[in-house]
N, CA, C and O atoms as a DFTB+ gen file, in Angstrom:
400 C
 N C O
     1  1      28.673       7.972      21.560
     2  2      29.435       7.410      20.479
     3  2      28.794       6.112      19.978
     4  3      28.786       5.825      18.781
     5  1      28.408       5.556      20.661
     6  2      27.248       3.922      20.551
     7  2      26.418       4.549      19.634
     8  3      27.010       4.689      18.563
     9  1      25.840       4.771      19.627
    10  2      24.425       5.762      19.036
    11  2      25.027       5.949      17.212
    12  3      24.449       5.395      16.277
    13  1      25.810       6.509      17.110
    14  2      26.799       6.916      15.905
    15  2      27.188       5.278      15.639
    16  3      27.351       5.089      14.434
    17  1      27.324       4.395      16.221
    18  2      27.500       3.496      15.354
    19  2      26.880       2.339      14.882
    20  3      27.232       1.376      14.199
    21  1      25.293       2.908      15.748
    22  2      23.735       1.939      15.576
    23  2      23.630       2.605      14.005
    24  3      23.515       1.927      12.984
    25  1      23.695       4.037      14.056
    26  2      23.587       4.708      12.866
    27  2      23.732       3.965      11.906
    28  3      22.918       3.255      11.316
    29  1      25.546       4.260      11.642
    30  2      25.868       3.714      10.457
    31  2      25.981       2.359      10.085
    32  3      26.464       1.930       9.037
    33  1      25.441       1.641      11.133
    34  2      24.979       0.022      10.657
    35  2      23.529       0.195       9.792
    36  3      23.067      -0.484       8.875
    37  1      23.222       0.914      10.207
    38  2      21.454       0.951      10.090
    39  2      21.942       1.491       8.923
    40  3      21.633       0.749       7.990
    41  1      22.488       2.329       8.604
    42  2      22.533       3.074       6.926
    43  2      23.431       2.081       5.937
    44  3      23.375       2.142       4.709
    45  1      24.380       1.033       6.783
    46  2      24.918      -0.035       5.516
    47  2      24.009      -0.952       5.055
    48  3      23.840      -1.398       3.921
    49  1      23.440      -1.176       6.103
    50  2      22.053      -1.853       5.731
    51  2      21.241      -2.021       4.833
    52  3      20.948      -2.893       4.015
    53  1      20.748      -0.483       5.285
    54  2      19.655      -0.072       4.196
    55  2      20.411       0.094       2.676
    56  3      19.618      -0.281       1.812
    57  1      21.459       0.456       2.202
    58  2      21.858       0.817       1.500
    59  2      22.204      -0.944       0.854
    60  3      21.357      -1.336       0.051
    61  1      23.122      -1.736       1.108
    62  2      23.096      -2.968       0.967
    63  2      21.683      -3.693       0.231
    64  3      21.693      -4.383      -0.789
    65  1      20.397      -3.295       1.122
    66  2      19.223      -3.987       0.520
    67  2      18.735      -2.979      -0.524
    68  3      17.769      -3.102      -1.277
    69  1      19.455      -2.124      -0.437
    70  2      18.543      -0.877      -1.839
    71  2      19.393      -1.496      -3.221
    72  3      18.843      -1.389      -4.317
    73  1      20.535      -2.040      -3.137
    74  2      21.406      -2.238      -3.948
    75  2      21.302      -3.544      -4.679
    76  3      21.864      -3.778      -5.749
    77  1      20.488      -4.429      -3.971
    78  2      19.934      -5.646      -4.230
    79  2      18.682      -5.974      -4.816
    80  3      18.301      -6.975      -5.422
    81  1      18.099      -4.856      -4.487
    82  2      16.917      -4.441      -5.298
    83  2      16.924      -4.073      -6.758
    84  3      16.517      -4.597      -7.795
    85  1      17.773      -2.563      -6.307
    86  2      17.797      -2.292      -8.100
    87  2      19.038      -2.850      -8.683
    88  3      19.601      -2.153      -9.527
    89  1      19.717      -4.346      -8.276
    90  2      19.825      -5.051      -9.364
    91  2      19.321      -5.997     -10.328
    92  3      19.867      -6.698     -11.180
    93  1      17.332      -5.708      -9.713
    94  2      16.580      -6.600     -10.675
    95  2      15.598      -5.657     -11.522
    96  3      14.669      -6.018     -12.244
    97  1      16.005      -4.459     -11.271
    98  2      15.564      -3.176     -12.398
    99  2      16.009      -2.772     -13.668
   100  3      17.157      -2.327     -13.666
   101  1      15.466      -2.796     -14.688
   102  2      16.261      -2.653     -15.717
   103  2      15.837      -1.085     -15.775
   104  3      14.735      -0.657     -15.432
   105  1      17.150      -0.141     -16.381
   106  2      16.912       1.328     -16.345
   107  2      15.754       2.145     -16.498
   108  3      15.713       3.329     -16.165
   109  1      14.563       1.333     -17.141
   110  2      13.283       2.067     -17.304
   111  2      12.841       2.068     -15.940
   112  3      13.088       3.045     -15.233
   113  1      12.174       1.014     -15.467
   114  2      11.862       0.450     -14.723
   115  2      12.489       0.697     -13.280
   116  3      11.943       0.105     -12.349
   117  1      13.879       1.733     -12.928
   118  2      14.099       1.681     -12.164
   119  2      13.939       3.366     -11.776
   120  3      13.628       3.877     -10.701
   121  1      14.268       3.984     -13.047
   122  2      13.375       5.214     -12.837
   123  2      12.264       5.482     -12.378
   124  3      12.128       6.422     -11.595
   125  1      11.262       4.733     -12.761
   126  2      10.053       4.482     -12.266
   127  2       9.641       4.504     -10.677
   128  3       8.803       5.127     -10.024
   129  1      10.762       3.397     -10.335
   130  2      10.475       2.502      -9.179
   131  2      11.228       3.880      -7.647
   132  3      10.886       3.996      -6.471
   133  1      12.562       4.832      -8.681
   134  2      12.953       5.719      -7.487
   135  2      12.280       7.075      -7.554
   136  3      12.549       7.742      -6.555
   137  1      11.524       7.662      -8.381
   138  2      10.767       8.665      -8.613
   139  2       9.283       8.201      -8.107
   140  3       8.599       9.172      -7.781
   141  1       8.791       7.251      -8.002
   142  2       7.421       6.932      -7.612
   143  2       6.459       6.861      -8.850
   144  3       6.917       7.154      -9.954
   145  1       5.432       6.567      -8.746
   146  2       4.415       6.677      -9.520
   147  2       3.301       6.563      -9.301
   148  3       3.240       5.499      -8.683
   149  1       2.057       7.061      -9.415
   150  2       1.011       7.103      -9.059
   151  2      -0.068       6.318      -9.950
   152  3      -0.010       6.373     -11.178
   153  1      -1.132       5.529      -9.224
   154  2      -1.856       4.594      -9.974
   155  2      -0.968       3.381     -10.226
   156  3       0.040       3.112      -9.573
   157  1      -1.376       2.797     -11.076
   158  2      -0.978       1.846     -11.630
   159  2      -0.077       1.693     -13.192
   160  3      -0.221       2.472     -14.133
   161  1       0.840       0.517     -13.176
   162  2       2.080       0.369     -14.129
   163  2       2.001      -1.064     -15.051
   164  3       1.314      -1.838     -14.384
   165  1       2.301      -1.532     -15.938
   166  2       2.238      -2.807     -16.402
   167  2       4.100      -3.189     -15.899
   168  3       4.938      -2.287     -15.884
   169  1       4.306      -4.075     -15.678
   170  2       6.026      -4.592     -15.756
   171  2       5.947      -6.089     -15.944
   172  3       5.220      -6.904     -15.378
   173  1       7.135      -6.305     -17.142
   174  2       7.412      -7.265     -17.257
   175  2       8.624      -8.541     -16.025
   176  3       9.779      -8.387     -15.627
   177  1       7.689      -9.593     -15.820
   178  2       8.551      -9.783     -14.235
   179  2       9.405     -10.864     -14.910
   180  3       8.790     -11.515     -15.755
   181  1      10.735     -11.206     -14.714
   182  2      11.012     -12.564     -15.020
   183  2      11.228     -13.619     -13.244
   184  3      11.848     -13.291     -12.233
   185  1      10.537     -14.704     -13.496
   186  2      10.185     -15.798     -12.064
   187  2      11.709     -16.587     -12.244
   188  3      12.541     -16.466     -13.142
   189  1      11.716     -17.412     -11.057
   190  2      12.559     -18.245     -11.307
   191  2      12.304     -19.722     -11.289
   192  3      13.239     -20.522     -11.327
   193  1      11.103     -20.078     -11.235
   194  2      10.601     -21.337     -11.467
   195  2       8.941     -21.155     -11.374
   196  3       8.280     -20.215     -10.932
   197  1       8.476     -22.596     -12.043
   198  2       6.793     -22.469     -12.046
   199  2       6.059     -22.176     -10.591
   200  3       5.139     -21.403     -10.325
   201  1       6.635     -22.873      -9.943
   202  2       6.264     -22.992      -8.143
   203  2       6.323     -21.002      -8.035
   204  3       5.357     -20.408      -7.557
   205  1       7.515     -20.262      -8.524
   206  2       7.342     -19.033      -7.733
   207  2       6.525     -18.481      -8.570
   208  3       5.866     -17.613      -7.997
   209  1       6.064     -18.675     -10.527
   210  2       5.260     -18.098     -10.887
   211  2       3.641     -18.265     -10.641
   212  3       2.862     -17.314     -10.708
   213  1       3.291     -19.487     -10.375
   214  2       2.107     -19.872      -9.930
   215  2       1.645     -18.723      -8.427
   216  3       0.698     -17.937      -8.414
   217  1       2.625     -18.961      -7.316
   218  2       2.288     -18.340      -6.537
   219  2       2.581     -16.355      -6.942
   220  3       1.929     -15.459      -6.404
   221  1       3.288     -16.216      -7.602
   222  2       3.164     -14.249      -7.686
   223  2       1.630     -14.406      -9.134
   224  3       0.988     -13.390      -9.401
   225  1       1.387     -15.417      -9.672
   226  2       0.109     -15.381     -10.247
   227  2      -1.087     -15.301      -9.542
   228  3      -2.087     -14.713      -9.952
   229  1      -0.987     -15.906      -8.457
   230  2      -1.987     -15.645      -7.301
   231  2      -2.194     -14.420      -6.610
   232  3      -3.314     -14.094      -6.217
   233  1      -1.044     -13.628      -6.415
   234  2      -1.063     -12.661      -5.569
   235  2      -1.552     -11.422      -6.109
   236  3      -2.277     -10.652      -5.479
   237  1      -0.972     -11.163      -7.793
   238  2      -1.184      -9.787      -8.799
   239  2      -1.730      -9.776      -9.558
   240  3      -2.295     -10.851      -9.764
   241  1      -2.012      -8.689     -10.528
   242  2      -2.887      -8.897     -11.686
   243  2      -1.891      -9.120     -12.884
   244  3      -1.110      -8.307     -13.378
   245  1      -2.101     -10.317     -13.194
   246  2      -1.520     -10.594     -14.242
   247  2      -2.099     -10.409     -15.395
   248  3      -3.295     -10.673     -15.514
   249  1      -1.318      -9.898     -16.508
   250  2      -2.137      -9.351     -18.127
   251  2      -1.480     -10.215     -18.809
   252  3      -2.249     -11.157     -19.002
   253  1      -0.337     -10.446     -19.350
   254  2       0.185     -11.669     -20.046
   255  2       0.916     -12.222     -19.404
   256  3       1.646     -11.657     -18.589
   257  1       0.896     -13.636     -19.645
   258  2       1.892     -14.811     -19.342
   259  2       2.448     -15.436     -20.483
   260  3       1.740     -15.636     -21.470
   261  1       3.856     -15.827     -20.449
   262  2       4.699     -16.361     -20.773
   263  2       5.367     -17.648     -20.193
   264  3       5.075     -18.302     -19.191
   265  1       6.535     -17.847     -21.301
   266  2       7.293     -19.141     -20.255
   267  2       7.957     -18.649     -18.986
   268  3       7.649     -19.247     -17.955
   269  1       8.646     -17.854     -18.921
   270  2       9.544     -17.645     -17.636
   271  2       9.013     -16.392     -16.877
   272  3       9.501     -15.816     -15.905
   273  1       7.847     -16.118     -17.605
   274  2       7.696     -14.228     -17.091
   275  2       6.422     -14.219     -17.111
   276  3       5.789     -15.181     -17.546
   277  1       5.678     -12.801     -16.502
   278  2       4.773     -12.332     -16.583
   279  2       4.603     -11.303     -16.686
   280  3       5.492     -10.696     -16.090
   281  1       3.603     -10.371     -17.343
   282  2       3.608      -9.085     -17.302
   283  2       2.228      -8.678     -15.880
   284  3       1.002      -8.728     -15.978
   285  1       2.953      -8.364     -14.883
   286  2       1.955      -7.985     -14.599
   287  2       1.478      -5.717     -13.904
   288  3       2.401      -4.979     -13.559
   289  1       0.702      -5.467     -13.906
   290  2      -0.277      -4.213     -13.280
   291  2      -0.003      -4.391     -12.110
   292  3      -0.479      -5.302     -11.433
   293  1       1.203      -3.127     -11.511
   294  2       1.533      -2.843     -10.194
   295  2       1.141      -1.063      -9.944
   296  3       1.146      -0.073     -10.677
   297  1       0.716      -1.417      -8.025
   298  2       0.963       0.079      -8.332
   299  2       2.155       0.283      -7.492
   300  3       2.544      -0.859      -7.251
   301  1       2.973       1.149      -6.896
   302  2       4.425       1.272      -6.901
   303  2       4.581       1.067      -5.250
   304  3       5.648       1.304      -4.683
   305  1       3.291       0.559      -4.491
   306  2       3.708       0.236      -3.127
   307  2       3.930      -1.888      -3.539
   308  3       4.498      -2.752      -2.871
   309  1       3.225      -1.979      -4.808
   310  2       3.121      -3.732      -4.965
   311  2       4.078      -3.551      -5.619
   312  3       4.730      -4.595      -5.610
   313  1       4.633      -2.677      -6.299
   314  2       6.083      -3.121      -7.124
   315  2       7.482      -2.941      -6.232
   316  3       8.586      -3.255      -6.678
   317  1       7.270      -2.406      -4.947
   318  2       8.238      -2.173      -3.975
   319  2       8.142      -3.729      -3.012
   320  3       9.138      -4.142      -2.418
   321  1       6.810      -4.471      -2.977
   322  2       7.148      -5.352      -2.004
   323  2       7.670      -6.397      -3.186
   324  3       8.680      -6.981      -2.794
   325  1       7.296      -6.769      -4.422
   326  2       7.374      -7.505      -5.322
   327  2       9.136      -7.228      -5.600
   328  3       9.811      -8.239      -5.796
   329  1       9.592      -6.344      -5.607
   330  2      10.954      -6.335      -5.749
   331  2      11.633      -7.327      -4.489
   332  3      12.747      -7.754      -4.792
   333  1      11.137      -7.746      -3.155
   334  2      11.536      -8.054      -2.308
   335  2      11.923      -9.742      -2.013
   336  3      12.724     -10.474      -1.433
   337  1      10.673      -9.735      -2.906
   338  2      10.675     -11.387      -3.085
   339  2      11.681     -12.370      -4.094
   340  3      11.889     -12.175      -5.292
   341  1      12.173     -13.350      -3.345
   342  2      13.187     -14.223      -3.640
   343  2      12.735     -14.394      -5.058
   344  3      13.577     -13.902      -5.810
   345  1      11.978     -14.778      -5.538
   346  2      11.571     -15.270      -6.679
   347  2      11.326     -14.879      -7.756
   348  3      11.078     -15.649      -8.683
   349  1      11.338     -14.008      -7.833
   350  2      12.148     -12.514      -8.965
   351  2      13.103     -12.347      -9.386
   352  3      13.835     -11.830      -8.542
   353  1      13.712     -12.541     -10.558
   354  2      14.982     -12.447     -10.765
   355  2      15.170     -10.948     -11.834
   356  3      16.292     -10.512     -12.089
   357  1      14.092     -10.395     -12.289
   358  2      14.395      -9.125     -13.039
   359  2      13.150      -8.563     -13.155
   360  3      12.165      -9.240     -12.858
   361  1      13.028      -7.367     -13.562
   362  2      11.928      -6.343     -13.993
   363  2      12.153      -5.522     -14.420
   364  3      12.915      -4.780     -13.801
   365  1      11.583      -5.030     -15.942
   366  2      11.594      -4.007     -16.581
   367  2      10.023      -3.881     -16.825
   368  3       9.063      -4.644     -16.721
   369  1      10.260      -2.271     -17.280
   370  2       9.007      -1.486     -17.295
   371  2       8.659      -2.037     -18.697
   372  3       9.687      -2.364     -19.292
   373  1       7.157      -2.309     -19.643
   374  2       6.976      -2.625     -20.076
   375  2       6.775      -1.221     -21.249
   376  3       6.674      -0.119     -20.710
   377  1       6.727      -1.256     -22.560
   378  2       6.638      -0.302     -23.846
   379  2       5.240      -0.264     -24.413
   380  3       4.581      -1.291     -24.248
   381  1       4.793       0.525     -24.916
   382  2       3.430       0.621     -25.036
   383  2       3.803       1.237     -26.680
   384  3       4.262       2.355     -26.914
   385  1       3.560       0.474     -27.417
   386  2       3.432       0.636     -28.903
   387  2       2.421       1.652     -29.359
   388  3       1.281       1.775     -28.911
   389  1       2.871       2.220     -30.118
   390  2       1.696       3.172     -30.635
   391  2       2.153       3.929     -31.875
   392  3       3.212       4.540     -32.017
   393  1       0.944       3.742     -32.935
   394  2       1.026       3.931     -34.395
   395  2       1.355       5.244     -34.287
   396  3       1.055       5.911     -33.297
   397  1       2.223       5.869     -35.660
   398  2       2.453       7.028     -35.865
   399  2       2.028       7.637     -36.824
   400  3       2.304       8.827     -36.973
């Protein structure tokens, strides 16, 4: 009976931190992030101060910068740890314009 209730700690858990996650997904972007993706993605990140953008500027490939954000090229194991970090406050998948 112990065993059954390591379980369902272990599954509020996980479920708790999945829920905390994709509340910094915006619906594109979160499709993305639960279907997987292969290669590489552009996403727009929003930081929560210069100190945390300086340092996730260090870590990824960044393509544009902004005031509060960056767009940067993840592939979906760096956009899974990047969701993890305090210093993230949102992410959506970025739109790719194209003439018609």
């Amino acid at each position: 009976m112990s065993c059954m209730k390591y379980l369902m700690l272990f599954v509020m858990i996980f479920t708790l931190g999945c829920a905390t996650v994709n509340k910094k997904l915006d619906p594109k972007a979160k499709l993305f992030y639960e279907r997987g993706y292969e290669g590489q993605m552009d996403f727009k990140v929003l930081v929560k101060d210069e100190p945390c953008k300086e340092r996730i500027r260090s870590s990824y490939r960044v393509k544009v910068e902004g005031g509060d954000f960056l767009v940067l090229t993840l592939t979906h194991s760096e956009l899974k740890k990047l969701l993890q970090d305090d210093c993230i406050t949102f992410v959506s998948a970025t739109q790719r314009l194209e003439p018609k």
